[in-house]
C-alpha positions in Angstrom: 84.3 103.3 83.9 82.7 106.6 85.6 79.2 106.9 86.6 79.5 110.0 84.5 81.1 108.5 81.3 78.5 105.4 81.4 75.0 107.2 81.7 76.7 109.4 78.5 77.0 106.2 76.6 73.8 105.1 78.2 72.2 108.9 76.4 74.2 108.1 73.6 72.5 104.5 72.8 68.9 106.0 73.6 69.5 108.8 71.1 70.4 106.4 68.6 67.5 104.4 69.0 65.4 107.0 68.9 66.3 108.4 65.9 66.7 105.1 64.0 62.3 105.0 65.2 62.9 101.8 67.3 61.1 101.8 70.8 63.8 99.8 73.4 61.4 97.7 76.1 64.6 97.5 78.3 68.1 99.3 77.4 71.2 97.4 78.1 72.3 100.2 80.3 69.3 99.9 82.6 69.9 96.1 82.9 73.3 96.8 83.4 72.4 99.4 86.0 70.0 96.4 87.9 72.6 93.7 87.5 75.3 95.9 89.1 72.8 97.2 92.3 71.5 93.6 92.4 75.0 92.4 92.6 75.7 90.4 95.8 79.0 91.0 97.9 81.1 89.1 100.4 83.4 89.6 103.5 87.1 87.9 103.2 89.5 88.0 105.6 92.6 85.1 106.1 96.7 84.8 106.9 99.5 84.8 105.1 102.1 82.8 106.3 105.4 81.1 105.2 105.1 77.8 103.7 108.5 76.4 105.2 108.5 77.8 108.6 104.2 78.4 109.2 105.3 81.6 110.7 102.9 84.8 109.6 104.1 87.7 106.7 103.6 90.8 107.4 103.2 93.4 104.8 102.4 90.4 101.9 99.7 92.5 99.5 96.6 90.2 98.9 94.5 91.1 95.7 91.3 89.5 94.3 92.2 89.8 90.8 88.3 89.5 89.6 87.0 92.6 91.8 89.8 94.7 92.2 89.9 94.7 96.1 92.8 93.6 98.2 94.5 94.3 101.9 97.7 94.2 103.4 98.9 91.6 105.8 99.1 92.9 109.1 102.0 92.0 111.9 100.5 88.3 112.6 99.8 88.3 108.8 96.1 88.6 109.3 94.0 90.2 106.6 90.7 91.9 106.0 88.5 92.5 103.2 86.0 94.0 103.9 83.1 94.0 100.4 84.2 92.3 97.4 82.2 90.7 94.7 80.4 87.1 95.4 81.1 84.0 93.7 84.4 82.4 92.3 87.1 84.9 92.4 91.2 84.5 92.4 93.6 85.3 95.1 97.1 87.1 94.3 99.6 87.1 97.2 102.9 88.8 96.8 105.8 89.8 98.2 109.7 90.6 97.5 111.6 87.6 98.3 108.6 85.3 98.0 107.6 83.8 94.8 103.9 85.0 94.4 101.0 82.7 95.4 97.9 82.3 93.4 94.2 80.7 94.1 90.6 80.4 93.4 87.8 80.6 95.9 84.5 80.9 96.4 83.1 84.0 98.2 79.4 82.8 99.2 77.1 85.8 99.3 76.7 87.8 102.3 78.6 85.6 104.3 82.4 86.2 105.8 84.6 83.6 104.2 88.1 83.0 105.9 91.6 81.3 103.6 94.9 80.4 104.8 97.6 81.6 102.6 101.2 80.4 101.8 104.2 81.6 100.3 107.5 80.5 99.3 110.6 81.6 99.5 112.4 82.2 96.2 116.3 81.7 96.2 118.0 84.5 94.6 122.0 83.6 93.9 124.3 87.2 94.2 128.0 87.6 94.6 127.8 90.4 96.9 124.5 91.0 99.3 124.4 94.8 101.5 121.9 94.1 103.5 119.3 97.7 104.0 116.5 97.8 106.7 113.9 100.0 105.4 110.4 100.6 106.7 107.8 99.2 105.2 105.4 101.9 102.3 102.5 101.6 105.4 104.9 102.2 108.1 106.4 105.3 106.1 103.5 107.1 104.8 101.6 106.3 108.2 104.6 108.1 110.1 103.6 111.2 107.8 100.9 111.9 108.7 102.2 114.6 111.6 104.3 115.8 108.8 101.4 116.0 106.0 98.8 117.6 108.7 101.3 120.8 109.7 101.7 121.2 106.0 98.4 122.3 106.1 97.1 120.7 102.9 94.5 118.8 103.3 91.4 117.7 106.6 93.2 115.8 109.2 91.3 113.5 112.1 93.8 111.9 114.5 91.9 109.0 117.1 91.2 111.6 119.2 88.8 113.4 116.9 87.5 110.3 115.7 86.6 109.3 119.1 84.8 112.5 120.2 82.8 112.6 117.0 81.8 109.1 117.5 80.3 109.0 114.3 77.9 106.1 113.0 79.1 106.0 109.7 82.8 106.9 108.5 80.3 109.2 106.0 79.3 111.3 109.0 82.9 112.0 110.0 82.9 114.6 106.3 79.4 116.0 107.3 79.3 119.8 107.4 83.0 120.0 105.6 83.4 122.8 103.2 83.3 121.5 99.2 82.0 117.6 100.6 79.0 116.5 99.7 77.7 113.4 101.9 74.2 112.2 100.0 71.4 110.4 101.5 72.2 107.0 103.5 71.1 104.5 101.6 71.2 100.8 102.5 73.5 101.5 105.1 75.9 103.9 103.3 76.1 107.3 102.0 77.9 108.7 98.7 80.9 110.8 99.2 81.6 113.4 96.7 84.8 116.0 96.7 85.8 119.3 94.9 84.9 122.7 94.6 82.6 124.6 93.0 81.4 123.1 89.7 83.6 120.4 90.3 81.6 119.5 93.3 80.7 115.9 92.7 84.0 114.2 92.0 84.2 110.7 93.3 87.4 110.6 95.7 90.3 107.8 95.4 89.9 105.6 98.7 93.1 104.2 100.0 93.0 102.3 103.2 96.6 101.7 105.2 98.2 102.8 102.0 96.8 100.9 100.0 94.3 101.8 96.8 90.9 100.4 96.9 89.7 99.7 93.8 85.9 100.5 93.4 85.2 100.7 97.3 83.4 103.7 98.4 83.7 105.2 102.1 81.5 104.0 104.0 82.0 100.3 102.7 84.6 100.4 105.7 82.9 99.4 109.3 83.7 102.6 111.4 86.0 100.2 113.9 88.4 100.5 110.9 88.6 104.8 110.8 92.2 104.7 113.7 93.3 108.2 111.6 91.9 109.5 108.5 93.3 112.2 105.7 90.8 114.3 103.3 92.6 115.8 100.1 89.7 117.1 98.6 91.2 118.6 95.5 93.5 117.2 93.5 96.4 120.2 93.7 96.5 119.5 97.2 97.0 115.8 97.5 100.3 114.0 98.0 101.7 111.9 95.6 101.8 108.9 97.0 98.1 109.2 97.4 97.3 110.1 93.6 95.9 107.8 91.1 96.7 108.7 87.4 93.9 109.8 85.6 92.1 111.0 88.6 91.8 114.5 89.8 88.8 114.2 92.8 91.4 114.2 95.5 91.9 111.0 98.0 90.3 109.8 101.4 93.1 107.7 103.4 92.5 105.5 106.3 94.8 104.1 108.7 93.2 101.1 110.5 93.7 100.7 114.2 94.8 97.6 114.1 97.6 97.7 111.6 101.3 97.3 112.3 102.5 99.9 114.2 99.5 102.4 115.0 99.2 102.1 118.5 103.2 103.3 119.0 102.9 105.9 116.3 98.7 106.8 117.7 100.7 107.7 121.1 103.3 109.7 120.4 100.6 111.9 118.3 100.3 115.2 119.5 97.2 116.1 122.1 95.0 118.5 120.6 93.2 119.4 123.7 96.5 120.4 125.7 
């Protein structure tokens, strides 16, 4: 639910009580509010590997199906997530050709808590097999990037810019952009809002190598994760693959540097300074 849509049922619930004559000592909503700003996170980060062979998976998705939040396995089949929820949550692992993978942990608060993952192969019986390398969704929206930036939809910052801006928060990389509003830095992070004109205020979609992340704001990413980042900050101008239904506040898309295949694809990026 919206910031937006709950304080209205939050004015809603205090108009009520005020007309029925009753005098609330402490609305739900405000408790609600404190629970949620109270709430304590925690860091995950693990491998996915095969159970027969112990060899890493690349590209396995890894979701925590309590918060939301989840990762993609890199090319050693490490993982990172960065803020989710503490306390007992359950891990979802898939992949094609693996039978999914499913546990409960125990994120302790403020603390970084590493897993070891395992998957199966499942056995799939066909007459006929055509074998078709494809690349991977990361590998194939990341290689568009080049082609998405000289569309010219859209704020483009290759590891060149994002080196020479240096910034100290991935907030402070949107600073001074036309229709992005970057609020006050509070406990360590500042809001990001998109849009234009009255719109101003619209809560991008974060996606991060690919990859939606559900919940997370920004500047919940360290800046050692910014390798490339894309700025749709309306919604006509952002690509599909990076559109969420139901949402029209645009998209911010990170590519981390240490994902499969950004350093090769980082190189042969052209040099804006020659």
């Amino acid at each position: 639910m919206s910031a937006l849509k709950s304080g209205s049922r939050c004015a809603r619930l205090a108009a009520l009580t005020l007309v029925a004559g009753g005098v609330l000592a402490g609305s739900p909503c405000a408790a609600s509010a404190q629970e949620e700003t109270e709430r304590e996170t925690a860091e995950l980060i693990g491998q996915v590997a095969s159970a027969s062979t112990g060899l890493p998976i690349e590209g396995a998705r890894v979701i925590l199906l309590g918060s939301g939040y989840g990762a993609i396995t890199d090319a050693e089949g490490n993982f990172r997530i960065p803020r989710t929820w503490a306390g007992r949550d359950s891990i979802e692992v898939r992949l094609i050709g693996y039978e999914a993978g499913y546990t409960v942990i125990d994120l302790a608060a403020g603390q970084t808590t590493r897993v070891t993952l395992t998957l199966s192969s499942s056995v799939i019986r066909i007459a006929d097999l055509t074998v078709e390398v494809r690349e991977t969704r990361r590998a194939r929206n990341l290689a568009g990037f080049v082609e998405r930036l000289e569309k010219g939809f859209g704020t483009f910052y290759t590891p060149r810019d994002i080196i020479n801006r240096n910034p100290r928060l991935p907030s402070d990389l949107l600073r001074g952009l036309p229709n992005v509003s970057v609020g006050r830095i509070e406990y360590g992070r500042a809001e990001v809002f998109l849009g234009d004109g009255a719109r101003l205020g619209c809560p991008p979609a974060l996606y991060l190598d690919g990859m939606y992340q559900a919940g997370m704001q920004f500047d919940d990413l360290p800046k050692e994760d910014l390798g490339a980042v894309e700025v749709y900050r309306r919604e006509v101008e952002t690509p599909m693959e990076f559109m969420r239904t139901g949402s029209t506040c645009g998209a911010i898309v990170v590519w981390t540097p240490d994902g499969p295949g950004f350093l090769d694809w980082a190189g042969e990026l052209p040099d804006p300074f020659d």
